[in-house]
N, C-alpha and C positions, 0 to 999 in steps of 0.2 A: 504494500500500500504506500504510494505519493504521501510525504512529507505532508503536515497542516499548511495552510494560510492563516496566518493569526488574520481575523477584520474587528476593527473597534469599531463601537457603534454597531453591533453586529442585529440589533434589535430595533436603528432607526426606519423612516422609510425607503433610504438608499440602501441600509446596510442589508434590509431584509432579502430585495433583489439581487444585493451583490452576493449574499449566503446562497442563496435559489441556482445562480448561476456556476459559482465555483460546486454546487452540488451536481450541477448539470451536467458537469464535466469529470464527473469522475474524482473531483478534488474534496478531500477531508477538507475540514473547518475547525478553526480552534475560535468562537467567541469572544470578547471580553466587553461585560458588561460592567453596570454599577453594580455596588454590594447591594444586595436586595433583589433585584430587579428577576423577575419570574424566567424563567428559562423560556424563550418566547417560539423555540420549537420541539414537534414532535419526541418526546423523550426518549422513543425508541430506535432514535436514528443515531448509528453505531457512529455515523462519519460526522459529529458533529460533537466537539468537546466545551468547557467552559470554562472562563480565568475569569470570576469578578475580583475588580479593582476599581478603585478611584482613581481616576486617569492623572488626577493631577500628584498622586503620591505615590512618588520613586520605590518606595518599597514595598508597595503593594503591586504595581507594575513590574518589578523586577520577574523575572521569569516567565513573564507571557508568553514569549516568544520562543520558550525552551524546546528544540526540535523541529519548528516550524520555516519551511521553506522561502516565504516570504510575508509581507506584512502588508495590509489593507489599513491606511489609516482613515477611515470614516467618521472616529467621532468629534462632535463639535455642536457647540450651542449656537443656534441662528437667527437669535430674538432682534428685531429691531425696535420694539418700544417696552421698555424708553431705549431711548436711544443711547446712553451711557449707561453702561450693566459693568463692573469689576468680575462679574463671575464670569462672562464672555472671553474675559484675558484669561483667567483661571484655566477655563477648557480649552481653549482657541490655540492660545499661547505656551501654559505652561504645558497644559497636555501635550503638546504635539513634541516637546523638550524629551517629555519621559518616554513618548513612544522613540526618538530616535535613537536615548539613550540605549532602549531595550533594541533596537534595532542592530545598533553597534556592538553590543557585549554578545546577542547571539546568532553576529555573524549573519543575517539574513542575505540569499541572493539578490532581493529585488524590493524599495518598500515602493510603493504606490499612495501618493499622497492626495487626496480629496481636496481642495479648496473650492473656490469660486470664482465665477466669471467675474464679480467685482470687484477681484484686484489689478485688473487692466482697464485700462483706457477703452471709454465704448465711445461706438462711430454714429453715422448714419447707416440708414438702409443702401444706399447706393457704394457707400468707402466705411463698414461696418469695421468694429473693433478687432484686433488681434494680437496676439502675445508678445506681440512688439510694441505694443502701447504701453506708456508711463499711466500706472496707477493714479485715477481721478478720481476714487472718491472719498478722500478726504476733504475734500471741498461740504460734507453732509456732514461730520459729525457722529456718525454710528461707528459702536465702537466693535461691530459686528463687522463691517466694513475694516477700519482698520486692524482688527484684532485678525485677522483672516491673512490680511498680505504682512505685518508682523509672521503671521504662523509661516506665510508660502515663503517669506526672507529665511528664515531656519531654515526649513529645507535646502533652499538653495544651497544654502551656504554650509552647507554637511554635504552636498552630493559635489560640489567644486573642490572645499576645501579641505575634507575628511575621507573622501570617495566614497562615500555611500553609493551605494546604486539605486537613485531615489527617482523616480518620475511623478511627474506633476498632473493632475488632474485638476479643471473646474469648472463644472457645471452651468449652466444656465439656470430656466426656471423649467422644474421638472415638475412635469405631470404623470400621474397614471396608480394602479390600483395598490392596494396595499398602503395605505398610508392613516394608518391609526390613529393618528394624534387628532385632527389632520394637521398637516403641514400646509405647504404650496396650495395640494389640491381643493382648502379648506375655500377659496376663488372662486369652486364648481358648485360646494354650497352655500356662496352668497346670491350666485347667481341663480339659481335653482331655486331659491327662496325670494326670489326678485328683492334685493336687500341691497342693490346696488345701483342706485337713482342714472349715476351721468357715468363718463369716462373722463380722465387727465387726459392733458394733453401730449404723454410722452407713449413710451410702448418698452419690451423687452423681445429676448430671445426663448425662445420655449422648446423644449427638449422632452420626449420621451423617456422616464425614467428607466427600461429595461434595456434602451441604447446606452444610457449613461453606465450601466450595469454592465452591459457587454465589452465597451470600451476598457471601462476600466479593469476587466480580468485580463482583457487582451494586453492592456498594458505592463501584464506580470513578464510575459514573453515578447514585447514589440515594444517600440516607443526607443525613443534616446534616452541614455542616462543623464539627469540633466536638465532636461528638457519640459517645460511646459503644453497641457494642450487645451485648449477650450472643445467643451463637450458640448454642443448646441445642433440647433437645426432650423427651426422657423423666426425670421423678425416680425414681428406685428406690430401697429400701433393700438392701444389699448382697445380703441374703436373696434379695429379690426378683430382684434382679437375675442373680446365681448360679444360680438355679433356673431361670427363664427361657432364661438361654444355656446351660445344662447340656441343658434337655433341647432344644435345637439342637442340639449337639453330641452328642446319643445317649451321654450319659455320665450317671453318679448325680452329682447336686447334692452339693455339702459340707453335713455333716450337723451339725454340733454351733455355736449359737453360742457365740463369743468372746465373753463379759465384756471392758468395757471395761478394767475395772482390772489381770485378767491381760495384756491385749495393752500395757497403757502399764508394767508389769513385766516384762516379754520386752524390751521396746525397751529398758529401762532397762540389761537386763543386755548387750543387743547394743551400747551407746554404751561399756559396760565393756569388750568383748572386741575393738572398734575404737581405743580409747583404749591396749588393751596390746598389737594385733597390728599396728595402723598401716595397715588393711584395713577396708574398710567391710563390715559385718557384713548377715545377710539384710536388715534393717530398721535404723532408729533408731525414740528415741521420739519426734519431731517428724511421722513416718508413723504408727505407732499411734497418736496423738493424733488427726490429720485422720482415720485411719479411724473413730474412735470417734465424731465427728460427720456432722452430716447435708448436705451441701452442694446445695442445693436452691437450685434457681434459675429464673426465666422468662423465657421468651425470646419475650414478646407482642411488644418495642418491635421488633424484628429480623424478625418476620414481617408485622408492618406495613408498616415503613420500608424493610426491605431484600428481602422478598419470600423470605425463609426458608423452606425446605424445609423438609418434617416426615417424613422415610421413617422406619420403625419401625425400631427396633436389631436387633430378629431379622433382619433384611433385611440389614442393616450387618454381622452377627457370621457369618451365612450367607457373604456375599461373602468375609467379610473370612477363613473357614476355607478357602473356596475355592481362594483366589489360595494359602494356605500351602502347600493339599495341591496347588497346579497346578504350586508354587515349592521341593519336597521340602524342605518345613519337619517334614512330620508324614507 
C-alpha cells in the first residue's frame, strides 16, 4: 500500500473533495483535524487515518506527517467580517509555520499548498489577473486577505530558500456540493431565498470545486516546485452571474443595481453599529469595497501545468443545490 497524504483541513468543504479524490485514486489519507472535531468519514474505511491537532501548536502537530508521502495543506480560517480577526493570523499564519515545520523534519516529497486567488493582483475580463501580478488587496483591510499572502510568503520562501518541494495553489470562488457549513455556496441560499434585492457593481472568478480538487492532487505529481497556480474558470460580473444561477434555481434574479458608492455607505454605517454593539454587522466596508470591484482572473498556467478542469458553474450550482435539498438545507 502507497504511503499516506497527510491533508489538513481534511473535514472542510475543499478538504472533503480533496479526501474523495486522493481516495479515488487509490491513495491512503492521513487527516488532521481539530481536537474534538467528529471523525467526518465513514469509520470503516481502512484507507483513511486520523492526527487531531491544533494546527497552530508545534507539538501537537509534530508527527502528523510521520510516514506520509506528501502533504495537502488545506487548513485555514476564511472569515471576512469583521474584517480584523487575530485568530485568522493564528490559523493562516502560524498554522501554515507548523505545517512546514512538520513538512521539513519528515522529509515529505511534495507539500501542496492551498491559498487564494486574493493574493494576486486581479484584472479585467478582457487582461484578467495572473500570478505575475503584485498583491492588491491590501488596499481593503481584511486580515483574511492579508493573512493568506503572509501564509503564501512562507511558502515561498521554504520552497526557494530551504528547498522544500512546495507548490502553490489558489483558488477562486468555489462552488459545488458538499459544503456543510455553508461556505461560498451559502450565495445559492441567499439566492434561492430571494434575500438578495440588487447586485455590486464588481464580479469575480468562479471555479468548480471538484476541478479545484483534481488540480490540486495532480499537483502532488505535476506543477513546478516553486511555482504558483490560480485555480479558476469562469469571470462574471455579479449581474451576470446572479442571473445565470437564479434562473438554475427557478427563482427571479435580483433586480436593481447597487451603486458602488451607496454599498461603500451601508458598510460604513455597518462598521458604526459593530463598533457600538461589539457584533459584526451584515457586512463591513472592506466587503463592499471588494464587491464594488472586479476580480478577474486566468487560470491558463493551471490548465496547462496542472491539467485543470473546466466544468461550467451551472453544473457546480446544480450539484451544489442538490446535495442542500438531499441535506434538508432548503
Amino acid at each position: 500500500m502507497p504511503a499516506p497524504v497527510l491533508v489538513t483541513g481534511a473535514n472542510g468543504f475543499l478538504g472533503r473533495h480533496l479526501v474523495a479524490e486522493l481516495r479515488r485514486r487509490g491513495q491512503p489519507v492521513r487527516a488532521l483535524l481539530r481536537p474534538g472535531t467528529p471523525a467526518p468519514f465513514d469509520a470503516a474505511d481502512t484507507d483513511i487515518s486520523y492526527h487531531f491537532a491544533d494546527i497552530t501548536e508545534a507539538a501537537q502537530v509534530a508527527g502528523a506527517a510521520e510516514g506520509c508521502a506528501a502533504i495537502i495543506h488545506a487548513a485555514a480560517r476564511a472569515s471576512v467580517n469583521p474584517a480584523r480577526d487575530p485568530a485568522l493570523w493564528a490559523t493562516n499564519v502560524v498554522g501554515t509555520e507548523r505545517v512546514l515545520q512538520e513538512a521539513h523534519r519528515a522529509a515529505v516529497g511534495r507539500l501542496v499548498y492551498i491559498g487564494t486567488a486574493n493574493v494576486f493582483g486581479f484584472g479585467t475580463k478582457d487582461q484578467p489577473g495572473d500570478e505575475t501580478r503584485p498583491y492588491a488587496g491590501r488596499r481593503y483591510g481584511l486580515d483574511y486577505m492579508d493573512s493568506k499572502r503572509a501564509a503564501t510568503d512562507l511558502v515561498l520562501r521554504a520552497a526557494s530558500q530551504q528547498h522544500l518541494p512546495a507548490v502553490l495553489v489558489h483558488p477562486t470562488f468555489m462552488l459545488g456540493p458538499n459544503d456543510a457549513k455553508p461556505t461560498s455556496n451559502a450565495l445559492l441560499l441567499e439566492l434561492y431565498r430571494r434575500r438578495l434585492p440588487g447586485y455590486p457593481p464588481g464580479g469575480k472568478n468562479y471555479v468548480h470545486v471538484h476541478d479545484v480538487a483534481t488540480a490540486t492532487v495532480n499537483a502532488l505529481s505535476m506543477g513546478r516546485v516553486g511555482e504558483s497556480y490560480l485555480l479558476g474558470n469562469e469571470n462574471l460580473s455579479y449581474q451576470e452571474a446572479f442571473t445565470r444561477l437564479a434562473r438554475m434555481l427557478d427563482v427571479p434574479p435580483p433586480r436593481w443595481p447597487i451603486p458602488a458608492s451607496l454599498a461603500m455607505v451601508y458598510g460604513k454605517l455597518c462598521d458604526v453599529k459593530t463598533r457600538l454593539t461589539g457584533r459584526p454587522a451584515q457586512l463591513n466596508a472592506a466587503m463592499a469595497a471588494v464587491a464594488n470591484d472586479g476580480h478577474y482572473f486566468s487560470a491558463q498556467k493551471a490548465r496547462t501545468e496542472l491539467s485543470l478542469p473546466q466544468t461550467s458553474i451551472d453544473q457546480a450550482a446544480a450539484e451544489a443545490m442538490a446535495w442542500f435539498q438531499a441535506n434538508n438545507y432548503v
